[in-house]
N, C-alpha and C positions, 0 to 999 in steps of 0.2 A: 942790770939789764942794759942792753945795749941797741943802741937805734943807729939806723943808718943816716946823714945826712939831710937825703929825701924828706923822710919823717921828721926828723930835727924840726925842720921848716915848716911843717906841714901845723895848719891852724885845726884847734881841738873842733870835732864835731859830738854832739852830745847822740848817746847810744836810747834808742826808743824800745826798740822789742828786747825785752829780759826779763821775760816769765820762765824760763826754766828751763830741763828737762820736762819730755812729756813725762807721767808718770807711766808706773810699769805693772800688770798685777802680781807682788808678791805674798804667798802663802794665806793669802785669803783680803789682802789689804792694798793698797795704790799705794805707791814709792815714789818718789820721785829721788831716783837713787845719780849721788853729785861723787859720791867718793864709795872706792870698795865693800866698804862694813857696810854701806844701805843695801845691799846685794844678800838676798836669800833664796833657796830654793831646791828640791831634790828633781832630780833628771836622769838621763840618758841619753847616750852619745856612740857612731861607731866610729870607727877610724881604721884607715889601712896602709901598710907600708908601702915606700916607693914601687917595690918591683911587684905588688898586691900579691904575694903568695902568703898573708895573713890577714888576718881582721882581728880587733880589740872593741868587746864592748864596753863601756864607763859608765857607772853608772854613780854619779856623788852627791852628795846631801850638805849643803852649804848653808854655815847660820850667821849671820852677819857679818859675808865677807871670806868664812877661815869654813874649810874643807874639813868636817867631823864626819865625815864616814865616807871610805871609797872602797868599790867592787868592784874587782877589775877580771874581766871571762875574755880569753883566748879563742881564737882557732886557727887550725892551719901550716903553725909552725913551732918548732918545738924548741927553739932560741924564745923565743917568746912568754913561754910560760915563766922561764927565770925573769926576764924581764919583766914580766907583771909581778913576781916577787919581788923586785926591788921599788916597782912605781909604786906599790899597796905602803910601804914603806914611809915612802919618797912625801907622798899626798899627802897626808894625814896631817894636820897644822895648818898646815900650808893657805895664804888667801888662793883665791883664786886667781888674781893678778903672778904671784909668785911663781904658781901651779904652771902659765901658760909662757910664762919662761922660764922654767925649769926642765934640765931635759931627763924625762922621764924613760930614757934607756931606750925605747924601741918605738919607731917612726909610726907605728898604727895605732902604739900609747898615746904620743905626743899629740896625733891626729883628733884621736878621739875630744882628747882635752881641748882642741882649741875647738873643734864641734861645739863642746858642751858651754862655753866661756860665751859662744854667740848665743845659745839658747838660753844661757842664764843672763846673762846680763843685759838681754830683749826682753824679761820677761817671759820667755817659753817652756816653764817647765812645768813638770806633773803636778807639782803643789801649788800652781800662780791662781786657783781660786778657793784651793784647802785653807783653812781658816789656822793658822799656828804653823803651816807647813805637817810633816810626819819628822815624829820621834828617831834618835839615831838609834839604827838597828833595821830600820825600814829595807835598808838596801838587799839583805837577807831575804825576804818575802817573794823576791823573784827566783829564790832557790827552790824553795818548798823546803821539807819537814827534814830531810835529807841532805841539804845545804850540796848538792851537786848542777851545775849550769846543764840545762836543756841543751844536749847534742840534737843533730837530724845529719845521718851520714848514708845516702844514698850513691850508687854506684851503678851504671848501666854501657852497653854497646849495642851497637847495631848488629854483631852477628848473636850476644847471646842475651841480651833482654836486660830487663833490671836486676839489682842487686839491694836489698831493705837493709843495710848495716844497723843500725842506730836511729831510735825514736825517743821523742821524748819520752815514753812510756820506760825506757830501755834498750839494754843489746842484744839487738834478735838474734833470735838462734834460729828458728826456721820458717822459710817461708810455706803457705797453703797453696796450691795451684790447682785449679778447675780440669778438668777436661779439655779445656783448650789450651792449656800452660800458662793462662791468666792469674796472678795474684790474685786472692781472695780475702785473704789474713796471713796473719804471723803472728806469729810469737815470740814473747822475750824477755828478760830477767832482768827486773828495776836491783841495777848494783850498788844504789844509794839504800835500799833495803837492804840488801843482804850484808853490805860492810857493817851495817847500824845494828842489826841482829848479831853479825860475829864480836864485834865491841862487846856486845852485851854478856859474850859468852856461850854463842848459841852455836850448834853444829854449822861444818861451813855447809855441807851437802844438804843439811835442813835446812839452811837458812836462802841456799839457792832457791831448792822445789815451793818452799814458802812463798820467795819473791816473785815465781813464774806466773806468766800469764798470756792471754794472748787478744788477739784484736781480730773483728770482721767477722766471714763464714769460716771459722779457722778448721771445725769440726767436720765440714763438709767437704774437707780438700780430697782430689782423686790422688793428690799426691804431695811431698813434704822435702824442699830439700833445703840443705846448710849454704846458705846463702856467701859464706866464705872457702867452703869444700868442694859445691858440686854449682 
């Protein structure tokens, strides 16, 4: 260690306040977290690149320190999705120190990460009063049974109204409209079913009409159109 002069000189004074870190709630317990490994927790995080024509959501499950499970959901850009192939990769081991200077490929990844770094290591995550934290695999449950990310892809203008792409339900195929050219419902086909039924071996055209469904007064509509044709 190296002192400057100044210092050299300078006569010892005795240090009074050193109680610690505050502590923090992790996974159901108080921390008082000094080094990486006291660090646990599962969370979520968004991030976005410079020019924002994407976002990354993160979502990681940290057990003393080291990144055991990471799910990493796009949108926006389509560089991007490679690039969450290589971060899902990248995380995985990885402490969380390592993680947040590690460059994980693409600037909405990176983002997200250091999000999640502040909320983890504040104490801010989903599990700072679950007792054990969650099991890895937990990160999965924000997929459902079908393990596909919750799109919402909405489209509109002011000369021709709105446009229902894409709900969480599904990819609508058509919209309902009243009498007044109001939305009412739609309709639309969950393709996390129907992939999960053609694996299985199932017709793909069955495995569509199976997946179909629809939402609101859809049966009421004076009228019905394809929401990406007309």
């Amino acid at each position: 260690m190296m002192y400057s002069v100044e210092v050299e000189h300078m006569c010892p004074v005795a240090k009074g306040a050193d109680h610690g870190p505050a502590p923090i709630p992790e996974e159901g317990r108080w921390v008082q977290a000094k080094q990486i490994g006291d660090i646990s927790g599962l969370t979520h995080g968004v991030g976005w690149c410079a020019p924002q024509q994407g976002a990354c959501k993160l979502t990681l499950n940290v057990k003393a320190g080291v990144i055991e499970e990471a799910l990493i959901e796009t949108v926006g850009c389509s560089g991007m999705t490679h690039s969450a192939a290589m971060a899902a990769e990248i995380l995985q081991g990885k402490t969380i120190l390592e993680a947040l200077n590690t460059d994980l490929v693409c600037d909405a990844i990176n983002v997200a990460m250091r999000e999640l770094f502040l909320q983890i290591a504040y104490g801010r995550t989903q599990t700072a009063f679950s007792e054990g934290g969650l099991p890895i695999g937990a990160g999965l449950e924000d997929l459902g049974k079908t393990l596909r990310s919750q799109f919402g892809t909405m489209y509109g203008t002011r000369a021709k109204g709105v446009r229902f792409l894409e709900m969480a339900e599904g990819y609508v195929t058509r919209l309902a409209l009243d009498n007044d050219g109001l939305v009412i419902g739609y309709e639309f086909v969950n393709l996390g079913k129907v992939m999960t039924a053609v694996r299985k071996g199932e017709d793909a055209n069955k495995a569509i009409k199976d997946a179909t469904g629809n939402y609101g007064r859809f049966d009421e509509a004076a009228q019905y159109i394809d929401p990406r044709e007309e």
